[in-house]
C-alpha positions as a printed Julia matrix, in Angstrom:
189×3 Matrix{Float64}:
 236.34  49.05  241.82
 233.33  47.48  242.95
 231.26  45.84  239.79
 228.15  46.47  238.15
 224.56  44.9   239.48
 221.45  44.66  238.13
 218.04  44.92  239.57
 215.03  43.54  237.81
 211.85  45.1   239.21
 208.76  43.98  237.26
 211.52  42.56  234.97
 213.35  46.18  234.04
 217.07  45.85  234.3
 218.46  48.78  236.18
 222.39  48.38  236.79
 224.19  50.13  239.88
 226.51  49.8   241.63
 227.08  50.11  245.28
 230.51  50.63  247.65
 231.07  52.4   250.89
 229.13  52.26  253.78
 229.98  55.86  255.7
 227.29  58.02  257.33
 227.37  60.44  254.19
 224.6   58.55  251.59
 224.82  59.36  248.2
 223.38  58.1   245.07
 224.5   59.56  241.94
 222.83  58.73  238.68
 224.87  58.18  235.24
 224.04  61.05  232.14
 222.48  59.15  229.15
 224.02  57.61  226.03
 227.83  57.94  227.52
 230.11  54.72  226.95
 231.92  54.77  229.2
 231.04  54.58  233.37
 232.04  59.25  233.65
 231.2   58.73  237.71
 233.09  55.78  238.52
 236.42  57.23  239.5
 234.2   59.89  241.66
 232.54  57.42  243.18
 235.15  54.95  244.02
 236.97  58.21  245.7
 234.1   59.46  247.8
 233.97  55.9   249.12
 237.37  55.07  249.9
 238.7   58.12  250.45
 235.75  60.37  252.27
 234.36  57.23  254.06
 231.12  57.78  251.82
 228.63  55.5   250.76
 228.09  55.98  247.45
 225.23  54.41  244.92
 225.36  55.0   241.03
 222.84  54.3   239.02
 222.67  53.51  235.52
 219.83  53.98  232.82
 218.01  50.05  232.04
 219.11  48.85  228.68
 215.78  49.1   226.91
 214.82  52.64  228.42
 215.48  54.42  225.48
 211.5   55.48  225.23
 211.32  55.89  229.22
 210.13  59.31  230.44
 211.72  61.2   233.05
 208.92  59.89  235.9
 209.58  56.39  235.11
 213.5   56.97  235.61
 212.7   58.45  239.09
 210.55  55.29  239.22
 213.64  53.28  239.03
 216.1   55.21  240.44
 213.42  55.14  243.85
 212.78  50.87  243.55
 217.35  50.92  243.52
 217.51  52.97  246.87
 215.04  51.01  247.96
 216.8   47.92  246.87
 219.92  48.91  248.78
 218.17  50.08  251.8
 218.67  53.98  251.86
 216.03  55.82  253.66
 217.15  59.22  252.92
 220.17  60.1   250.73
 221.83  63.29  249.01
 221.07  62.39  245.54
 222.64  63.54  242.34
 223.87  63.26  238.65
 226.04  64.18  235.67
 223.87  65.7   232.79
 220.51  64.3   232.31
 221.34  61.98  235.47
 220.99  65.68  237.38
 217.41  66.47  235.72
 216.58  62.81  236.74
 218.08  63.72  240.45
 216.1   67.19  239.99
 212.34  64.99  239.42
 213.53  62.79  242.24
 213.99  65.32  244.64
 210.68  67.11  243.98
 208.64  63.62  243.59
 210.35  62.22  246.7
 211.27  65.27  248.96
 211.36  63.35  252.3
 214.01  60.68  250.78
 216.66  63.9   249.85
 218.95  65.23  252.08
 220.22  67.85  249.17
 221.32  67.34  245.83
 224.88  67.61  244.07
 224.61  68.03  240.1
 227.06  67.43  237.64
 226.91  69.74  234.28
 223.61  71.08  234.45
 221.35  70.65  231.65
 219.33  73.72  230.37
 215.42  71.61  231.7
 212.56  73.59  232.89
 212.88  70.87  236.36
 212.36  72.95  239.17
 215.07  72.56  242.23
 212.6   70.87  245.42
 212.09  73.44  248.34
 214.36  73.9   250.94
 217.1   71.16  250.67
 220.9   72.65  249.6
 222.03  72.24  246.3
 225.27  71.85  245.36
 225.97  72.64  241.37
 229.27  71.3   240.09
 230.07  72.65  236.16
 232.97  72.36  233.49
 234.31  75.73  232.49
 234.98  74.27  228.98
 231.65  72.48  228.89
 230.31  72.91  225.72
 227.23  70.2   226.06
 226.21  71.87  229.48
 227.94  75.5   229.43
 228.79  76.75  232.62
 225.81  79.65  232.42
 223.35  77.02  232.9
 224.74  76.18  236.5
 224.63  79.68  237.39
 220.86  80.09  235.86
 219.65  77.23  238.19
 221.49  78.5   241.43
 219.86  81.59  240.82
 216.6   80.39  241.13
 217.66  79.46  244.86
 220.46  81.66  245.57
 220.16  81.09  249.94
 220.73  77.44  249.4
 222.55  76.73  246.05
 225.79  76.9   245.35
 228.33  76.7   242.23
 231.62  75.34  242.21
 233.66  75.34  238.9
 236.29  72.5   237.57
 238.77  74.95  235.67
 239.38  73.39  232.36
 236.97  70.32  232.52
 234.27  69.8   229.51
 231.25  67.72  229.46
 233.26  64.59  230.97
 234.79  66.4   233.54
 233.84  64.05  236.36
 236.03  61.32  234.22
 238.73  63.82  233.08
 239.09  65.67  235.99
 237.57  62.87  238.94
 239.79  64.02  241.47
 239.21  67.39  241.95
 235.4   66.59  241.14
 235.27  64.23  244.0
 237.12  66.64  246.62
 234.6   68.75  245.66
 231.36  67.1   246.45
 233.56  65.89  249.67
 233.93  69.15  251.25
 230.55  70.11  250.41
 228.8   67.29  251.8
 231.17  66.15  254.76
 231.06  69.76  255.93
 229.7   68.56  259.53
């Protein structure tokens, strides 16, 4: 797998990592306090395998007091960084309400979004883009009922898709079928 960067605008430390260069742009941003790297499998599929490219994005080491805006702030100066001008953008947990404030803040940089274990947040989905909601049936963190509550906010242009058996870490326990997933729902043309 490709390694870890880090990208130090006005000196904040933002690690990501970046693999695939296919038509199909996607960033996906990491869920908070989590050990261990729950997208990287996913990732490293959906650019090998689909012919994606793919961009994670991780939370900066000393953003434990950043708010939501300033994580858009630095998930925007990494796509930047890397060149995307418009991407599907994404994330597992709290990386999905970050991908939610992105979308709305930066509407003309989001092709759609694709969310991992939705989190029960009060961040609205952005007008008009399709929304793709991916939950664990066993996810106890993020139960499956709050996927369904967001896509019915936007039922014309959001859709759910359930990982039978998967909890919280489901993209890392179950990265296969989440990947095939978010393939066939983004490589649909």
């Amino acid at each position: 797998m490709t390694e870890t960067q880090i990208f130090e605008p006005e000196g904040r430390a933002i690690p990501f990592v970046d693999e695939g260069d296919g038509p199909v742009k996607l960033v996906l941003i990491q869920e908070r306090d989590v050990a261990a790297d729950v997208l990287g499998v996913v990732a490293h599929y959906l650019a090998e395998e689909a012919g994606f490219h793919v961009v994670r994005i991780g939370h900066r080491a000393d953003g434990q007091n950043a708010s939501v805006a300033d994580r858009v702030e630095d998930v925007l100066a990494v796509i930047d960084h890397v060149g995307l001008g418009d991407t599907w953008i994404g994330g597992h947990g709290f990386g999905g309400t970050i991908a939610r404030a992105f979308a709305v803040a930066h509407a003309d940089r989001v092709n759609g979004l694709a969310l991992l274990g939705v989190e029960d947040d009060d961040t609205p989905l952005a007008p008009v883009m399709p929304v793709l909601i991916i939950q664990g049936t066993e996810d106890a963190d993020t139960p499956f009922v709050n996927g369904e509550r967001l896509q019915s906010t936007a039922p014309e242009r959001a859709s759910v898709k359930s990982i039978d058996g998967g909890a919280h870490l489901f993209p890392m326990t179950h990265p296969i079928e989440t990947a095939v997933v978010i393939e066939e729902y983004l490589d649909w043309d």
